[in-house]
N, C-alpha and C positions, 0 to 999 in steps of 0.2 A: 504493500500500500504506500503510495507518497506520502510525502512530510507534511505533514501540515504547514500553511505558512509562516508559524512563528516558530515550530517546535523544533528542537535543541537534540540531536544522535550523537551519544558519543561511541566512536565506532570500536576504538580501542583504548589505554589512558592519556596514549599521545598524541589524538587525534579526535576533533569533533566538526560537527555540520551543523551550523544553525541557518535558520530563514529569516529572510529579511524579503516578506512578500515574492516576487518572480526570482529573484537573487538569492544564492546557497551563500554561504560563508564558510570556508574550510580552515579551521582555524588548528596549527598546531599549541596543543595544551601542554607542556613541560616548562612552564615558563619559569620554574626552580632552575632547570636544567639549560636557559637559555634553547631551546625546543631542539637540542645536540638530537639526532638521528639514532633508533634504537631499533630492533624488529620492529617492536609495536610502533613506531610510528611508520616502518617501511610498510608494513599490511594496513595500517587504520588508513594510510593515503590511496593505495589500491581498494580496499573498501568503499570510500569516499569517490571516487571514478567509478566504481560500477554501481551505485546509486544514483550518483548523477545522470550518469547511460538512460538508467530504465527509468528515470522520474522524468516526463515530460514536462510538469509545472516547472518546472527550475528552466530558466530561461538567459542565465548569467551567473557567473563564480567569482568569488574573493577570492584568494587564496591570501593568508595572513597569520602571524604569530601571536600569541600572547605574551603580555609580559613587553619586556625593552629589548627583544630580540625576535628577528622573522627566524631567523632557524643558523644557529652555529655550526653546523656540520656534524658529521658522524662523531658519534658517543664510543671511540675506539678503545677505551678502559671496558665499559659495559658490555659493549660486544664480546670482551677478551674473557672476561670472569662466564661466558656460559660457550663452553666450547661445542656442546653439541648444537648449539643454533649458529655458533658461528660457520660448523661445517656444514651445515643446511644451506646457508647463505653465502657460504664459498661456493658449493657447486652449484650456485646459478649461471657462475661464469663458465660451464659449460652446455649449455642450452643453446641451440640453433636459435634460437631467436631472441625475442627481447625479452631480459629476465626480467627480475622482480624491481633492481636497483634502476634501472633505462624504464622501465613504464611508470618509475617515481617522479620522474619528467615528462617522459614524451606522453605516457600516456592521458596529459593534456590536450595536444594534440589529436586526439581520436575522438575529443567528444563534440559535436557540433552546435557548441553554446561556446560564446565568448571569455575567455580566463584572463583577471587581473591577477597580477601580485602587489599585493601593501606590502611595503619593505620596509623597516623599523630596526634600528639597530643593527645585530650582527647578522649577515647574509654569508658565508663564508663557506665554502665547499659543495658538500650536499646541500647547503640552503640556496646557493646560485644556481645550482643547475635547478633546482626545482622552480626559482624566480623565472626563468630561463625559458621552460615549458611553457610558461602562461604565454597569451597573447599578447601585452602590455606589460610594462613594470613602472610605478609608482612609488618613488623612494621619498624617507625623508631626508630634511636637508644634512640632518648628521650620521644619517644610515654608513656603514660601512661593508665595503664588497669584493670578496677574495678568491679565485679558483685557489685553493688552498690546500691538493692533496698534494702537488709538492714536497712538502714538509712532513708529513708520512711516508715518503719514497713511493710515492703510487700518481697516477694518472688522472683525470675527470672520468669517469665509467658510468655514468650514471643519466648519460645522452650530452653530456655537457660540450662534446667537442662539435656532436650533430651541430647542435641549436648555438655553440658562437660561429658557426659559420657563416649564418645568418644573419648578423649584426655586425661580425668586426672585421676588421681585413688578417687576412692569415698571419703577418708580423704580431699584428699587436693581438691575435690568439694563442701564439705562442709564448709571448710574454707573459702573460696570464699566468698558462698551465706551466714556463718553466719557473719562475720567480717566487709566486705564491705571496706579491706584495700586496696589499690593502689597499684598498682606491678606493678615496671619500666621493661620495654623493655626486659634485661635481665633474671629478673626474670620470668616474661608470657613467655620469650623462656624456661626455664630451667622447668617447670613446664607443658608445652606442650600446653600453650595458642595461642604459636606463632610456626608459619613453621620456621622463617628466619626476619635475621634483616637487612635490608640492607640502608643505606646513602640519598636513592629517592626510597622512595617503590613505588612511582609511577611509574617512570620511569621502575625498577626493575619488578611490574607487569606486565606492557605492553609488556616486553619482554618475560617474558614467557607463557602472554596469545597469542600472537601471534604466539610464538613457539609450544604452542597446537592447535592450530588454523588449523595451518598445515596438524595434523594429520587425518588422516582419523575419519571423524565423528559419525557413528555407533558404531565405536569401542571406542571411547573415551564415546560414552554413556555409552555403555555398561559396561567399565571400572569403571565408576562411580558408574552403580548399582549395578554391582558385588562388589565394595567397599564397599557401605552400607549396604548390604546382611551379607557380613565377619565379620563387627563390630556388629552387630547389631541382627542374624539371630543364630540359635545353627546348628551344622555341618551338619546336614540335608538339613535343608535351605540353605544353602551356597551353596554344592554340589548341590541342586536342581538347585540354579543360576547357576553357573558356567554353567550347563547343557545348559539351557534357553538361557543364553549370546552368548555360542559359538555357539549353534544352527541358533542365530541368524543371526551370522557374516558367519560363514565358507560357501565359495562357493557363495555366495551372490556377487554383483555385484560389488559393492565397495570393496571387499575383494579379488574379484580376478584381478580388476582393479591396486591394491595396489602392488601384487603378478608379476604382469605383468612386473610393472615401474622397482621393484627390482631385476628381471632377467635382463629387457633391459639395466639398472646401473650395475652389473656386466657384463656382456656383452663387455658395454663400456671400463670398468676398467681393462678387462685381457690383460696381455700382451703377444703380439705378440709372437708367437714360430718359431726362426731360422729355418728351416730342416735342417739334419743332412747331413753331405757326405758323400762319400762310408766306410772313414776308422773310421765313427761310432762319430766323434766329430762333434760341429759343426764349420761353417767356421771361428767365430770370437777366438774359441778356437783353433785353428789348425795353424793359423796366429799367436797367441803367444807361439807356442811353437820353442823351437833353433833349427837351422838346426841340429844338433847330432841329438835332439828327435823325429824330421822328419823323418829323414834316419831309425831311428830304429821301 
């Protein structure tokens, strides 16, 4: 059954979903732990994607931390004290396809509702790639942002090399994943880590996932997958989406329902046309002209 629209899932202890009418909010909850990356948060985030999937009312995603940090990266102490889950979760990395840690990101990516990240505080490792996945990121201005497994001797694994390709130029993605230096707010904006910085990115996201919300839904998917076609696809493929996308929409029922609303809103909006009188003005012009320009 869907969520109702105020009601509060917590999926696992490091992970919940609340409603804010059409818009999910997936908040990570360790906010002792600065929201560090544990199993339980690796499944409560997959939880929270196939909820989303199957709930049609949810029409747009937060994704956001609690507490003074959106997520500091994996919790490598906690991990290490339970070895039989850590070899659970070692051998994802032999899976043909995308394991547990890569659908922690991309599997944003697959849902056909639009994903913000509120970024607050520390964003560092597993919290950027997760920022990363969303469509949008909205930092604050003292947020801070790190590919960060560097410094564990490991790699971004978790889709993060996918998803900077799509924002940064290959130098400055390298630098990232080899340095593992910190880059304040500013700098993630100017290097194209971040959409926008704004005072309450939470605040700030709700508003414009609600303002997407709005829109008509097929075409905002669509918009979506025709985006990651364009980045991602060589002009073939792209042209073949576009093809597929507007196939999709045009003449469809929601598309001509859309069509409908914005003739009856102009409609609404024209104004009113005086008729004319015999000598060809109309009466509100004829009334200002002088008696001379009467007579003549």
């Amino acid at each position: 059954m869907p969520a109702a629209p105020h009601d509060t899932i917590q999926f696992t202890p490091a992970v919940r979903l609340r409603r804010d009418g059409q818009v999910a909010i997936v908040e990570l909850s360790s906010p002792e732990r600065h929201n560090a990356v544990t199993d339980q948060t690796l499944y409560g985030i997959e939880k929270a994607q196939r909820h989303i999937a199957r709930d049609r009312s949810i029409r747009a995603v937060v994704i956001t931390g609690e507490g003074s940090s959106f997520c500091s990266g994996l919790d490598m102490p906690s991990m290490l004290k339970k070895p039989l889950t850590a070899v659970r979760l070692y051998l994802q990395l032999y899976l043909p396809w995308a394991n547990l840690f890569q659908r922690w990101s991309m599997g944003w990516r697959q849902l056909d509702v639009p994903v913000i990240a509120a970024i607050n505080g520390h964003c560092y490792g597993a919290g950027i790639q997760l920022a990363l996945g969303a469509d949008i990121r909205i930092a604050h201005p003292k947020a801070q942002l790190s590919v960060m497994e560097i410094r564990w001797g490991l790699i971004p694994d978790m889709g993060g090399a996918a998803l900077l390709r799509e924002l940064v130029r290959i130098d400055v993605a390298k630098q990232l994943m080899m340095s593992g230096e910190v880059l304040a707010a500013d700098e993630a904006l100017r290097v194209g880590l971040l959409t926008r910085i704004e005072a309450d990115p939470l605040v700030a996201a709700l508003a414009t996932a609600h303002a997407w919300a709005r829109q008509p839904r097929k075409a905002l998917a669509q918009a979506k997958l025709l985006a990651h076609a364009a980045y991602n696809d060589g002009e073939y493929g792209v042209l073949r989406q576009e093809r597929l996308s507007q196939r999709a929409l045009l003449g469809r029922a929601e598309q001509r329902g859309v069509v409908k609303a914005r003739m009856n809103s102009r409609k609404k909006k024209a104004p009113d046309m005086k008729p004319e009188d015999k000598s060809g003005s109309t009466p509100d012009m004829a009334s200002k002209m002088t008696p001379k320009a009467q007579a003549v």
